[in-house]
N, C-alpha and C positions, 0 to 999 in steps of 0.2 A: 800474961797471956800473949803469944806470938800473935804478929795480926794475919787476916786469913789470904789477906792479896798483898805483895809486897814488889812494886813495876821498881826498877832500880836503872836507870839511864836506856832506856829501854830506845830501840830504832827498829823500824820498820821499814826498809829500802824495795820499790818496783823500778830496776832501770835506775833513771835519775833520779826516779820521784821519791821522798820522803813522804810516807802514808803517816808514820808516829817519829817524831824527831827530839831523841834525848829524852823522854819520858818519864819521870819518877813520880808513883803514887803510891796509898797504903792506905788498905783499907781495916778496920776494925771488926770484932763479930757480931756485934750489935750496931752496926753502922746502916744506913738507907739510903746507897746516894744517888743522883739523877748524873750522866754526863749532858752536857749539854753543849751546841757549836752547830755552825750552820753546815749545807753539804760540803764534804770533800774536808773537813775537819779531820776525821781520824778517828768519832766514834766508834762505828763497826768492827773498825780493824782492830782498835783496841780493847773492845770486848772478845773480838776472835782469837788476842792472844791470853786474855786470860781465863779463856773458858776453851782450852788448851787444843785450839780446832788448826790455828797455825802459829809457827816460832818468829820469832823476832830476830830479826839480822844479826844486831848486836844489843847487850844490859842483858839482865838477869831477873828472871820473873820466877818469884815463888807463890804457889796457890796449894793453901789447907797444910801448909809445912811440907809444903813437896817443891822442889827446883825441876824448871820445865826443862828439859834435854836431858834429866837426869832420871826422870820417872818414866813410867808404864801409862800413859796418857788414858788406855782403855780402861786401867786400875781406876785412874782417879775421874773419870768422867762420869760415872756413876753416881759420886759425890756434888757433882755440880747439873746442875736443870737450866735450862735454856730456850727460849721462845724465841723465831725469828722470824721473817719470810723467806729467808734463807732454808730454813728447817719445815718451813709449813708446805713449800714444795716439793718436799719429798713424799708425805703421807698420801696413801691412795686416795682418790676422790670417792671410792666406792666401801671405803674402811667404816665402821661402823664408829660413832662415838665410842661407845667403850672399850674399844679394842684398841682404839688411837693413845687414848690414856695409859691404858693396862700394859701393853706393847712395850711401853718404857722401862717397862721393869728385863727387860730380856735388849735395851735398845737398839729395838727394831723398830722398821719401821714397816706396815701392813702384817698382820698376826698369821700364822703360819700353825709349825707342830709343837708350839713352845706349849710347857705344863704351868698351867696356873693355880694356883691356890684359892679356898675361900678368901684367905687373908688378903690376896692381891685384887679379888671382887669388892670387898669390904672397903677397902684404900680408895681403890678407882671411884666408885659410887660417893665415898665419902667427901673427894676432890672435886668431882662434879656438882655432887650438892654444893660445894663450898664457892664455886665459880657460875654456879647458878646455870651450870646445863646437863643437869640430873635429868630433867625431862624430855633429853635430847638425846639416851643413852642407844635406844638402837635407829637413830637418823645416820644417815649415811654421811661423811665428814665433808663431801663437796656439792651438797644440797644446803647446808649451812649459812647464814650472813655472814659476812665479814665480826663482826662482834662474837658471833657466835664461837668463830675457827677461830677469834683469839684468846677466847675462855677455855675451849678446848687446848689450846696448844698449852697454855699454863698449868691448866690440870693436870695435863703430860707432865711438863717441867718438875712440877712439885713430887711426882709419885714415888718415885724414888726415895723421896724424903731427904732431900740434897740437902748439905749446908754453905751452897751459894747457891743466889737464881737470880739470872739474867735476863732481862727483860727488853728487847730490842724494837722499840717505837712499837708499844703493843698497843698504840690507840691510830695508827697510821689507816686511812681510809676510812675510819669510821664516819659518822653522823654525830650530828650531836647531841643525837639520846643515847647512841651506842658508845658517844665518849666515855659522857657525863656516870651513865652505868658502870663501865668498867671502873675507871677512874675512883667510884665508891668500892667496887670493889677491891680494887690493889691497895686504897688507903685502907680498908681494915685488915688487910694483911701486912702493909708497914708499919701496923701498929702496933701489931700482935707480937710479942716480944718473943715466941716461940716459933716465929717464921725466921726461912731462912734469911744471912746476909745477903742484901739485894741490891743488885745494879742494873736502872734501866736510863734506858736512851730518847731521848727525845729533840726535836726541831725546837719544840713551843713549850714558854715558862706557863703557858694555860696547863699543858696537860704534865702536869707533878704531881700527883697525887699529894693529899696531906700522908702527914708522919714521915714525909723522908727526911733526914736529919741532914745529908752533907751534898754539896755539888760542885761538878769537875768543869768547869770549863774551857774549851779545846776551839783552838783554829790554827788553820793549815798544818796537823799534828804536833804542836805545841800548845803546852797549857797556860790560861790564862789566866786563871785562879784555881783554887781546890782548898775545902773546907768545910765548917760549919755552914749551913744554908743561909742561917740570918746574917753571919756575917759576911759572905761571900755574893750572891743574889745581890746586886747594888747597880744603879745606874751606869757606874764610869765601868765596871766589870760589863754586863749588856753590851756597852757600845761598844768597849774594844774589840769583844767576841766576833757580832756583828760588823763593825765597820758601819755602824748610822748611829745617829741621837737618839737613845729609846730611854726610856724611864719603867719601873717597875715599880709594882705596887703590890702587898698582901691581903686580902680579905677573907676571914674566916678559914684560916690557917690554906688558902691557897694563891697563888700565883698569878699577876696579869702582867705585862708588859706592850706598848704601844710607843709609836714615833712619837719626837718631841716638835 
């Protein structure tokens, strides 16, 4: 089985600056992994190129068996789902929950003269339920919590029924009941073995959901590990990331880390 992301020396050039510098990763289809690195690492940017939103200066990035320059980007992005803040400001403030979800299916964004199906009702309702804002179907999407619009924005992601989803620091400004919720909910979908292959971002080894299996670690767009989580997660990996003394710990299949 071909793997479903394939970064092969991959560069990212603004100017002078290197955003991704020499890059190679590979992700699997049963894989869950977390990137992680502090600002100005080259997250973002390197989920933006394999969730085919911008190309890469120079390397060669294949995603679901398709080479980026060489495909129909609108073709294959129907295939992959995507949460961002990037993406959550695009959606009307006045957009209803289930039209924000539903929408996806046509991707758009604010619902218009598109034809929907029962089928596409049945999906949306069913995403909602699953992200726990079924009861938030006709709220208007910028009366919302912050928890709330990043339940929503996943529901969107997933509707499609993509086989990658990209998840970009989808617990950023919460609280910490609105983490800790989410958080249980994205681990029962990394564990769900009929979810898609997932990739999300994060500042903090607090917020990793359980069940993710692998993590990239990235500073000033170079990697500083990539792997299995048990064997890569490790103090002298931390600190390099960082540039400080930090130590990590696991409990109860999740993640803490603190100065030394």
């Amino acid at each position: 089985m071909n793997p479903v992301i394939e970064v092969s020396a991959v560069t990212l050039r603004r100017g002078r600056a290197f955003l991704i510098d020499h890059l190679s990763w590979t992700v699997d289809e049963s894989d869950r992994w977390v990137i992680i690195g502090p600002n100005g690492a080259g997250k973002t940017s390197l989920v933006q190129i394999v969730s085919t939103r911008i190309f890469p200066t120079s390397g060669q990035v294949r995603i679901l068996d398709e080479t980026l320059g060489r495909v129909d980007v609108f073709e294959l992005r129907p295939r992959i789902g995507v949460s961002s803040a990037a993406l959550e400001m695009q959606i009307p403030p006045n957009e209803k929950v289930i039209d924000v979800v539903m929408s996806a299916s046509y991707a758009v964004f604010g619902r218009w003269h598109e034809d929907y199906t029962n089928i596409d009702f049945m999906r949306a309702e069913s995403l909602m339920k699953q992200m726990k804002v079924d009861h938030l179907a006709e709220r208007r999407f910028g009366t919302l919590s912050e928890g709330e619009r990043q339940r929503t924005q996943i529901a969107r992601a997933l509707m499609t029924d993509p086989e990658l989803l990209f998840l970009d620091e989808p617990t950023a400004g919460l609280d910490l009941t609105g983490r800790e919720l989410l958080l249980a909910t994205l681990s029962e979908l990394a564990l769900d073995p009929s979810s898609p292959t997932t990739v999300l971002i994060t500042h903090h080894v607090e917020e990793i959901p359980a069940g993710i299996t692998h993590a990239l670690f990235l500073k000033r767009g170079r990697m500083v590990a990539a792997g299995p989580i048990d064997m890569v997660m490790t103090n002298e990996v931390l600190t390099r990331t960082f540039d400080m003394p930090l130590t990590v710990n696991r409990i109860d299949g999740r993640w803490y880390s603190r100065g030394i």
